[in-house]
N, C-alpha and C positions, 0 to 999 in steps of 0.2 A: 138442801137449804143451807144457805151461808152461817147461818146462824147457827146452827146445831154442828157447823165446821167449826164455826169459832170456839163453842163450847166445848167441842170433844179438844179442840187444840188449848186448852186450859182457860182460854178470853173472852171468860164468862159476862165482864162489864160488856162487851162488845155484842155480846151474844143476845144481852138481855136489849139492849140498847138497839140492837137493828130490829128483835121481836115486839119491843114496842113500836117502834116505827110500822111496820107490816101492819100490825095489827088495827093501829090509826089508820090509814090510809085503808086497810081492809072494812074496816067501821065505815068510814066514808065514802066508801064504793060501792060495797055491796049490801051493808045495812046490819044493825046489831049481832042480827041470828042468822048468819049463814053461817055454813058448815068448815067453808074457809077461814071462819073468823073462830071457830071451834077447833079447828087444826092449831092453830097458832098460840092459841090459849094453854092445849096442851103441852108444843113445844115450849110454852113461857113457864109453865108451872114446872116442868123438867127441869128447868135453867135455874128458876128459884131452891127448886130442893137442892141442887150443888153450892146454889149460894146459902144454906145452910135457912133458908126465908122458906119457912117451913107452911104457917100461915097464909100466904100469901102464893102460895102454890098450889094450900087447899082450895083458895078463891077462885084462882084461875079456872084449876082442874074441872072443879064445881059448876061455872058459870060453862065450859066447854060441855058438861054433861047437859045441861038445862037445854041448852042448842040442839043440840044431835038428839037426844032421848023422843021429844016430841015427834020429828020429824021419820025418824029411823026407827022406831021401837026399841025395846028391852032389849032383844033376842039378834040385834045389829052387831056383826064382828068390830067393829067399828065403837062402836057405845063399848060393848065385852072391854076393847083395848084401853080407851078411855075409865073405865070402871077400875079395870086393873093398877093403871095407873092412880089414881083417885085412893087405892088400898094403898100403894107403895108410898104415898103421901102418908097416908095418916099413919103408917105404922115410924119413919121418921120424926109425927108429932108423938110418937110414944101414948099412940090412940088403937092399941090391939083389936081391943074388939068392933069398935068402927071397920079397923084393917081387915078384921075375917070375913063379917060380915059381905064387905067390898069385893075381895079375892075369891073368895068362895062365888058369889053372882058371877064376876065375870068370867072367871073357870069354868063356872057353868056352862056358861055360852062360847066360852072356846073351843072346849070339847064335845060337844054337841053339834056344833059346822064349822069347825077350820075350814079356812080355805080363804080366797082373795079378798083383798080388802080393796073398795073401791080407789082410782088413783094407785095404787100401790101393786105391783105384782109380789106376793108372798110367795115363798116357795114351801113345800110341805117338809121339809127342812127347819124355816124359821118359824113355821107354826108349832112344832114339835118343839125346838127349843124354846119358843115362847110358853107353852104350855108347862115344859117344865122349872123353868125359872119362876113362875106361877106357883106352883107347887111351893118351891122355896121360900119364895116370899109369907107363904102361908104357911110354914113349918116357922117361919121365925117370928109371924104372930101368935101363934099358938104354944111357942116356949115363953113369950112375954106373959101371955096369958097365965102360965106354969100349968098348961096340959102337957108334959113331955112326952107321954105315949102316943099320942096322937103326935104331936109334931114330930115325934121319930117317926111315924108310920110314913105320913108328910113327906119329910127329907129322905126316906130310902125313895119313894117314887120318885122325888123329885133328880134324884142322884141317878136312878135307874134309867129317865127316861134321858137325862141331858147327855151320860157316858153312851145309848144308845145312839144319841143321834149322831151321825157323818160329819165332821168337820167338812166346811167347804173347800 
C-alpha cells in the first residue's frame, strides 16, 4: 500500500492524504461497511497515532471494528488484529485500562488460532512476533496501571517469545 510506504518513509501528510482518498472512493464503491473500507480505516488510525491525533485514530480504529465485528465474529484473526490495534491506541491516549482490557481480547484470539489472515499470507514467524509484541504492549499497560508484578511477568514472556523467534 503506497500509503503505509509513505508513512514508513516519514510522509505522514501524504500518507494520511492518499488514505483519505481510498477511503472516499472506497465509500463510494463499495458502500459504508465493507471490509475494505475496514482495512483502510485501520491503516488511517495507524497514520493518526504517528501524527500524534490520538482521538481521531480511536474513531477510525472503532468505526473499522464496528465493520468487521458483525460480519467476522469476535473469535476473527482479523477483528483479534484490529482489536489489538484499537489497545495500542488507547494506551497512547494514556487510557490503560481501556488498553488491557483491548489487548488482553485480542491476545486472546491470537493465541487461540494464529495463522492466516484473509488477503494477507502471514507466516508462523510474524504471528509469533506479533503475539509477542502483544505481550508488550500489555506489560506497558499494566505498568501504567502500576501492576508491576504482573507487567514484569508480561514483559519477561514478552522478551522470551520475541528473542525466540528467527529473524527473517
Amino acid at each position: 500500500d503506497l500509503a503505509l510506504i509513505a508513512a514508513g518513509k516519514g510522509d505522514l501528510r501524504a500518507a494520511e492524504s492518499m488514505l483519505r482518498n481510498a477511503l472516499a472512493l472506497q465509500r463510494s464503491a463499495l458502500g459504508e461497511r465493507h471490509p475494505t473500507v475496514a482495512a483502510t480505516l485501520n491503516n488511517l488510525a495507524r497514520v493518526l497515532v504517528q501524527f500524534g491525533r490520538h482521538d481521531e485514530a480511536a474513531r477510525a480504529i472503532q468505526e473499522a471494528l464496528d465493520i468487521v465485528r458483525p460480519t467476522l465474529g469476535s473469535r476473527h484473526q482479523l477483528v483479534a488484529i484490529y482489536t489489538i490495534n484499537a489497545g495500542s491506541v488507547q494506551l497512547a491516549r494514556k487510557q490503560p485500562a481501556v488498553a488491557e482490557a483491548l489487548l488482553r481480547e485480542g491476545l486472546r484470539v491470537r493465541t487461540l488460532a494464529p495463522g492466516v489472515v484473509p488477503s494477507r499470507r502471514r507466516t508462523a514467524i510474524e504471528d509469533e512476533w506479533s503475539i509477542g509484541a502483544t505481550k508488550s504492549l500489555l506489560g506497558a499497560a499494566l505498568i501504567a496501571l502500576e501492576r508491576y508484578h504482573e507487567a514484569e511477568m508480561m514483559l519477561l514472556e514478552a522478551r522470551q517469545q520475541l528473542a525466540a523467534t528467527p529473524s527473517g
